[in-house]
C-alpha positions as CSV (number, residue, x, y, z in Angstrom):
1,X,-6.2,-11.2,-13.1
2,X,-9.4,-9.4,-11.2
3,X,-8.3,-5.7,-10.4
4,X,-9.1,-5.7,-6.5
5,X,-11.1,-2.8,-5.0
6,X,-11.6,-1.9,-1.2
7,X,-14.0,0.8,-0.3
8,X,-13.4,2.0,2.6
9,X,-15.4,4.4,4.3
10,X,-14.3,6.9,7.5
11,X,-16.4,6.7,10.2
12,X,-16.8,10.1,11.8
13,X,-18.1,13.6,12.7
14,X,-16.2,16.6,11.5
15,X,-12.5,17.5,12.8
16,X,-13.2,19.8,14.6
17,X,-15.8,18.3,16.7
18,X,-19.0,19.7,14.9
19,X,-21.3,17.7,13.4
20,X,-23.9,14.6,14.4
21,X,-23.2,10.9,15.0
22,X,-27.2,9.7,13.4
23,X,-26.8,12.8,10.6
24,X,-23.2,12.3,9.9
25,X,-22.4,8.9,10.8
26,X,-24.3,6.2,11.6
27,X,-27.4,7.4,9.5
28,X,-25.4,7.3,5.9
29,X,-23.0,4.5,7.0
30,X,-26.3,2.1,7.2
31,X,-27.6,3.3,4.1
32,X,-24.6,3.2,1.7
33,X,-24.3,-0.5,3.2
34,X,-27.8,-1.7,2.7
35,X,-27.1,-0.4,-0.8
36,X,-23.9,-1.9,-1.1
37,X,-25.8,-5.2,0.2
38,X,-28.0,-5.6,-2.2
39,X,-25.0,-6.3,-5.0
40,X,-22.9,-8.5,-2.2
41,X,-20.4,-5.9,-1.6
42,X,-18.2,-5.3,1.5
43,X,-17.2,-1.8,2.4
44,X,-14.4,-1.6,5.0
45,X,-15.5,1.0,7.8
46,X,-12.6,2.9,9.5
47,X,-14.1,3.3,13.3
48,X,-13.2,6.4,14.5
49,X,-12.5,4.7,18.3
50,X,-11.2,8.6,19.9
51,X,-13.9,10.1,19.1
52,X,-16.3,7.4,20.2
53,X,-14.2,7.5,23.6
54,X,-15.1,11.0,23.9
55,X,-18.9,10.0,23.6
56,X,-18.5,7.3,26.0
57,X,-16.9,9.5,28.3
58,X,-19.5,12.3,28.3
59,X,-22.4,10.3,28.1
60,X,-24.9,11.7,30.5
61,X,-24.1,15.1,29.4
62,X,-24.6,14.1,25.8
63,X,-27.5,12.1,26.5
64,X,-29.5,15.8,27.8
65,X,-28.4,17.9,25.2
66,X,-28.5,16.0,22.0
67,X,-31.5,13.4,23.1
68,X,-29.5,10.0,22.1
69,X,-26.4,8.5,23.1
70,X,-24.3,9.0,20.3
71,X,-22.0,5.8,21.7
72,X,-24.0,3.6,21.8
73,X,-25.7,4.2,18.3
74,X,-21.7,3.7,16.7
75,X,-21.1,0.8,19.2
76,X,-24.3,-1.2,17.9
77,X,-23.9,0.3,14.3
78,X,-20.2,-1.4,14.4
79,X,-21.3,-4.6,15.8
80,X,-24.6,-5.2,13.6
81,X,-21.9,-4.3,10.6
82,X,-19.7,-6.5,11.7
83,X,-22.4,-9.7,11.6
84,X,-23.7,-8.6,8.2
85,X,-20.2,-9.2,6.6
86,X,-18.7,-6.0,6.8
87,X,-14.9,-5.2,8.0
88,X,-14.6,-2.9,11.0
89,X,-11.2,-1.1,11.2
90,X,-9.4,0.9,13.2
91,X,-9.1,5.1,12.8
92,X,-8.0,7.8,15.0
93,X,-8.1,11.4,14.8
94,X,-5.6,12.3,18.2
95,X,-7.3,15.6,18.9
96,X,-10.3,14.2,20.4
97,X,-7.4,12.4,23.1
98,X,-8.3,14.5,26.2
99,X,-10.7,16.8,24.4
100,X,-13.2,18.4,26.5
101,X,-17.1,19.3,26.1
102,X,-17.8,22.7,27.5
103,X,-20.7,24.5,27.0
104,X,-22.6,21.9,24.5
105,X,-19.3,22.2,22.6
106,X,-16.3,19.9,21.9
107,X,-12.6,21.7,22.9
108,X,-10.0,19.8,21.1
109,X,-6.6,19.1,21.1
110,X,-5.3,20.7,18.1
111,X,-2.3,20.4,18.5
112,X,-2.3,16.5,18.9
113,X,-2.8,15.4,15.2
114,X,-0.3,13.1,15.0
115,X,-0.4,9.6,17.2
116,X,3.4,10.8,18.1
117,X,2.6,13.9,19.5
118,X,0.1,12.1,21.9
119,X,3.5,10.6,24.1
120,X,6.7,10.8,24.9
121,X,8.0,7.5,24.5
122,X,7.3,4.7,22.1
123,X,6.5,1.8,25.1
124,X,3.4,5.1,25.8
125,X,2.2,5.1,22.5
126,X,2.6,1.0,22.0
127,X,0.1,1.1,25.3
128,X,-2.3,3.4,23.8
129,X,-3.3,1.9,20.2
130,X,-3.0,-1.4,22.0
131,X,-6.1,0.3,24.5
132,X,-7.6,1.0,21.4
133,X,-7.5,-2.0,19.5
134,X,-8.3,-4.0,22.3
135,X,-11.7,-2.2,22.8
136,X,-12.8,-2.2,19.4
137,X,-12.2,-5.9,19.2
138,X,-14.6,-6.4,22.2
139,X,-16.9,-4.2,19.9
140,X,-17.2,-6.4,17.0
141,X,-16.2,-9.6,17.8
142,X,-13.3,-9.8,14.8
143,X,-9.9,-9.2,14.7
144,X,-8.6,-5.7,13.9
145,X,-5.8,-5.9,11.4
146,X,-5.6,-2.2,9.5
147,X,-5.4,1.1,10.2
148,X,-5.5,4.7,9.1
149,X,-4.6,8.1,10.4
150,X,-7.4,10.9,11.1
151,X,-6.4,13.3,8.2
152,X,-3.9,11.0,6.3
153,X,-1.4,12.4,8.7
154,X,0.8,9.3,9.9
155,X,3.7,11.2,9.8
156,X,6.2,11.9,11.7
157,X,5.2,8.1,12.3
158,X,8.2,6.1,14.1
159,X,6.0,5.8,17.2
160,X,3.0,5.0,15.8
161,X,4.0,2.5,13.2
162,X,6.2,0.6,16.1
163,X,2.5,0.7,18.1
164,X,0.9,-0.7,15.1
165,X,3.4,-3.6,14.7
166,X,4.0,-4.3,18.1
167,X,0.3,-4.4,18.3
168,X,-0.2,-7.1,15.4
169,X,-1.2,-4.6,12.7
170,X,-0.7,-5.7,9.2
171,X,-1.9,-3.0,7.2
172,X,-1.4,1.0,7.4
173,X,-3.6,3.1,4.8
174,X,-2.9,6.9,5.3
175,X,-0.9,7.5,2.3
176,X,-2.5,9.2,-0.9
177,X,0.6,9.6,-3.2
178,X,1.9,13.1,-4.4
179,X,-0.4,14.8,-1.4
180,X,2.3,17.6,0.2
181,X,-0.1,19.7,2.7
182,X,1.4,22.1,5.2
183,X,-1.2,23.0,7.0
184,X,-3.0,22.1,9.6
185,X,-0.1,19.6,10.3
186,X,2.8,19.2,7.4
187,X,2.4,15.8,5.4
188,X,4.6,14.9,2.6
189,X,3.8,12.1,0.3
190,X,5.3,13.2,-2.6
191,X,8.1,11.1,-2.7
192,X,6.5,7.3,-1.9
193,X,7.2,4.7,-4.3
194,X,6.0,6.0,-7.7
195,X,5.3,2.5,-9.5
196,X,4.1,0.3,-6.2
197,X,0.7,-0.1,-5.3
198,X,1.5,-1.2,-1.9
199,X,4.9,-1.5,0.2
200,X,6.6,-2.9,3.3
201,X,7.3,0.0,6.0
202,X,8.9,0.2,9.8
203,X,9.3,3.9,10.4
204,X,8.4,6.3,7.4
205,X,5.4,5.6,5.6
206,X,6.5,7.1,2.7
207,X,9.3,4.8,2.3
208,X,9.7,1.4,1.3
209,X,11.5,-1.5,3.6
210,X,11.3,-4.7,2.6
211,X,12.3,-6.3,6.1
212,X,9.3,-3.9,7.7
213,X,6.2,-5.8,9.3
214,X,3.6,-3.2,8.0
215,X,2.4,-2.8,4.7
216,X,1.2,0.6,3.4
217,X,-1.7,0.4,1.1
218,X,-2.4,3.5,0.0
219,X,-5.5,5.9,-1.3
220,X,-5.4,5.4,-4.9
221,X,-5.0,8.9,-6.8
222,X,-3.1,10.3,-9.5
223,X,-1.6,13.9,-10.1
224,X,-4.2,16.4,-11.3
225,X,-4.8,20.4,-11.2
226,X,-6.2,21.8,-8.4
227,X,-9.2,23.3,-11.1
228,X,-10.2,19.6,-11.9
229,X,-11.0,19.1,-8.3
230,X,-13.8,21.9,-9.0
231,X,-16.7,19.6,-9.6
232,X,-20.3,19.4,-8.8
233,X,-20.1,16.4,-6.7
234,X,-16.9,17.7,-4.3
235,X,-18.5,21.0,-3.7
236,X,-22.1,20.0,-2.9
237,X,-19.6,17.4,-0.3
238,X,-18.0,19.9,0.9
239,X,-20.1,22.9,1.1
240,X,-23.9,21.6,1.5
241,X,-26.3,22.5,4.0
242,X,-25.3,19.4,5.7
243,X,-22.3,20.6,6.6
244,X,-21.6,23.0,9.4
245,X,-20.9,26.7,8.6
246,X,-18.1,26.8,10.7
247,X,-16.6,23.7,9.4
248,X,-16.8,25.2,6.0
249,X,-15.3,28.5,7.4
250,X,-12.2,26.2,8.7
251,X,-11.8,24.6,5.2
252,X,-11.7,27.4,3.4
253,X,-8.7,29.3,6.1
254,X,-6.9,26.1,5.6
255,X,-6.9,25.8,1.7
256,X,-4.7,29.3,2.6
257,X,-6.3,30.7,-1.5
258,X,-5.2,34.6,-1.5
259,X,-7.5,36.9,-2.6
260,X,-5.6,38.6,-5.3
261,X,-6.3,37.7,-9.0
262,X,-2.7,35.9,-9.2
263,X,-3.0,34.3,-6.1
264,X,-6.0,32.4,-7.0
265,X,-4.7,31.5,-10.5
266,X,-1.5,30.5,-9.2
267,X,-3.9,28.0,-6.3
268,X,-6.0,26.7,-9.3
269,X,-3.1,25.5,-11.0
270,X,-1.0,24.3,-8.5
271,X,-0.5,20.0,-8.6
272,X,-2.7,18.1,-6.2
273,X,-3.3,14.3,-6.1
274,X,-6.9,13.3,-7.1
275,X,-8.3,10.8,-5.0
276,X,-10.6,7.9,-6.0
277,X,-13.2,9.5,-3.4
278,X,-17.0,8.5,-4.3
279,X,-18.1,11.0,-2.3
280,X,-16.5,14.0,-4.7
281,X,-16.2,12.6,-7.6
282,X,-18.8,11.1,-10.2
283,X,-19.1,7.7,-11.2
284,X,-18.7,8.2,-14.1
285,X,-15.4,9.8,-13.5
286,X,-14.7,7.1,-11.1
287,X,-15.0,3.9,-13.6
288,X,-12.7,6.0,-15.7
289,X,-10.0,6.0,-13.0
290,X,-10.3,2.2,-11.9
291,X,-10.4,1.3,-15.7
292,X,-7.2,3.3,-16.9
293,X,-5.2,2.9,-13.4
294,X,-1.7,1.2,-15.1
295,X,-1.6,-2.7,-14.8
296,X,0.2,-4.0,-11.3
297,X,3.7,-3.9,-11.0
298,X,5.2,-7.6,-11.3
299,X,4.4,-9.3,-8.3
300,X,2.5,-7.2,-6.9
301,X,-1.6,-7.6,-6.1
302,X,-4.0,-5.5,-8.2
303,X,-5.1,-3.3,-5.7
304,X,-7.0,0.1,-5.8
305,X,-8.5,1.5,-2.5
306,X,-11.4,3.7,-2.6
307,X,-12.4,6.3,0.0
308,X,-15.3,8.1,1.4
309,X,-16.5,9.7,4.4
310,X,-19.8,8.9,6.0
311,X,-20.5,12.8,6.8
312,X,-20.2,13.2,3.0
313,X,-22.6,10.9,2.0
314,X,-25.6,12.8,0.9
315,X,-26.3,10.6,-2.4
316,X,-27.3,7.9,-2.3
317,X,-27.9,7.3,-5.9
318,X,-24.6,8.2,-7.5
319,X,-23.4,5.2,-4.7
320,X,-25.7,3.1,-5.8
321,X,-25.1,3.9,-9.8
322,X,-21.1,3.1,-8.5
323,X,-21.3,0.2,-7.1
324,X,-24.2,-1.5,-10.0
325,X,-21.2,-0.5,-12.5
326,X,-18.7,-2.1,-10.4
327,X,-20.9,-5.5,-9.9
328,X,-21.5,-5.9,-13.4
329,X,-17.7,-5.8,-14.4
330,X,-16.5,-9.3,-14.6
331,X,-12.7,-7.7,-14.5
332,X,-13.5,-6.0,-10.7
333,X,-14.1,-7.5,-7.3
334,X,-14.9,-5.8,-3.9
335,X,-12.7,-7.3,-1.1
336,X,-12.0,-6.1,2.5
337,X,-9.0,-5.0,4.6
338,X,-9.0,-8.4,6.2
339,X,-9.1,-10.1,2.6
340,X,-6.0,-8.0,1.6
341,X,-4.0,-9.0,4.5
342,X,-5.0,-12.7,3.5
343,X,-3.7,-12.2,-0.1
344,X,-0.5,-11.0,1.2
345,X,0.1,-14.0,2.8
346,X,0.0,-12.1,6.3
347,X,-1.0,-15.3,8.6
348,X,-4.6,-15.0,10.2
349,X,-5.0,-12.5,12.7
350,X,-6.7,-13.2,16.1
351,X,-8.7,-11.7,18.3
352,X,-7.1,-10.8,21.3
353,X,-9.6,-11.6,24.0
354,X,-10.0,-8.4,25.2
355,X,-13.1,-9.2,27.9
356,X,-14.4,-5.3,28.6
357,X,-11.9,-2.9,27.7
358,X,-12.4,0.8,27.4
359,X,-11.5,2.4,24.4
């Protein structure tokens, strides 16, 4: 049986509203899939549509200051994906809901991280990621069937993941197993299913319900020190030039490291899940991982999904070494989001005729 990969790639600026759509999104997005073209890959792209709605909102103001509309390059970027064969899913950080630009800068709702701390009420919150599907849809043309939280945090969840069903989702993808983070907003993953690759959920993400209508497919990873996440490749991701200072700043307050001698032993060591992210590790590292994962539970699909971020993609040769190593093993295919759904046996999803919808 082949072991199924999905690469999967989020489609975004920086969190905290820094960065720039052709620099950090649309300009590395094209180039890892022209490279990922040329050995008939797919990479699933995880639209990030609140954001985008923000651009699309602002537009004229945009438009002055930064010389481009930044919408309309991720509106065509999606759309010409879309025709060349790649999948075009759905991803939302809920800051950028009602964020404003003020003085050339983006004012964010940080306290919005969570889809269920957008509403109130669940019928709200069905409304809003049905808005949001909707207008992606009328983007590219296919049906959008998967989606994953801005940050991995899809917890609390019990609004959003009635939204998703009610909305025809099949497939959630926030999870990365063992991750426990209490800042900037507490997740808890630590106690999913240990042995499943993938399971049925309704309201916790984290737990398994086999009568649920959403499956969780999670970020592959597996338990590691936090010292073995020190390497060449995550810090150049992380900390290079083509990242903003002040997003580094934020990521370093919110790794919370004291400055005592113990304190930063005690961080080095501490348990952390290591994810099968092409953007920090090697690929060498990362054929190691896919190779020794342990075989499928019985039943279950062999599935291992990849991430990466487009504003992390700086290069383009250690993709392209990846995905020549994955193309030449016989034991490994490349499938999409919508390709999952279909090997779960989750009927064919349809577009809902959205005509001109807003995002």
């Amino acid at each position: 049986m082949k072991r199924n990969l999905l690469l999967t790639v989020d489609h975004e600026i920086f969190g905290n509203g820094t960065g720039d759509v052709r620099q950090h999104v649309t300009g590395p997005t094209e180039r890892m899939c022209r490279i990922a073209e040329r050995f008939e890959i797919p990479i699933t792209i995880f639209f990030e549509a609140e954001e985008y709605d923000q651009f699309e909102r602002n537009v004229v103001e945009l438009r002055r200051s930064l010389g481009y509309n930044p919408a309309r390059e991720m509106r065509q970027q999606a759309q010409d994906l879309s025709r060349r064969g790649h999948d075009i899913q759905l991803h939302l950080h809920p800051q950028w809901y009602k964020a404003e630009r003020i003085n050339g800068s983006w004012s964010l709702q940080d306290d919005h991280l969570t889809v269920d701390a957008l509403f109130e009420t669940v019928d709200e919150t069905v409304e809003y990621i049905g808005r949001r599907r909707a207008a992606l849809e009328e983007v590219t043309g296919t049906p959008v069937i998967a989606y994953r939280a801005g940050g991995f945090a899809a917890q609390p969840g019990q609004r959003l993941l009635k939204a998703l069903a009610e909305n025809g989702f099949k497939i959630e993808s926030s999870v990365v197993k063992g991750m426990h983070r209490p800042r900037p907003h507490p997740i808890d993953y630590r106690a999913t299913p240990i042995q499943r690759r993938y399971w049925r959920v309704s309201d916790e993400v984290s737990e398994e319900d086999p009568s649920g209508s959403l499956w969780e497919i999670p970020v592959y990873s597996t338990m590691g020190r936090r010292f073995q996440q020190l390497t060449f490749s995550r810090l150049k991701a992380k900390f290079s030039r083509n990242v903003p200072k002040e997003r580094q700043r934020e990521m370093i307050q919110e790794l919370g490291v004291g400055r005592n001698p113990a304190s930063l032993l005690s961080f080095l060591g501490s348990s952390v899940p290591i994810k099968l992210d092409f953007h920090n590790l090697t690929p060498t590292a990362l054929i190691r991982m896919i190779k020794h994962a342990s075989p499928a539970p019985q039943g279950d699909k062999d599935v291992l999904v990849l991430i990466g971020h487009s504003k992390e993609h700086i290069n383009d040769l250690a993709f392209e070494e990846l995905l020549r190593r994955v193309a030449a093993d016989p034991s490994l295919e490349v499938i999409t989001m919508r390709a999952l759904a279909a090997l779960l046996g989750e009927p064919a999803a349809k577009h809902n005729g959205a005509k001109r919808a807003r995002v």
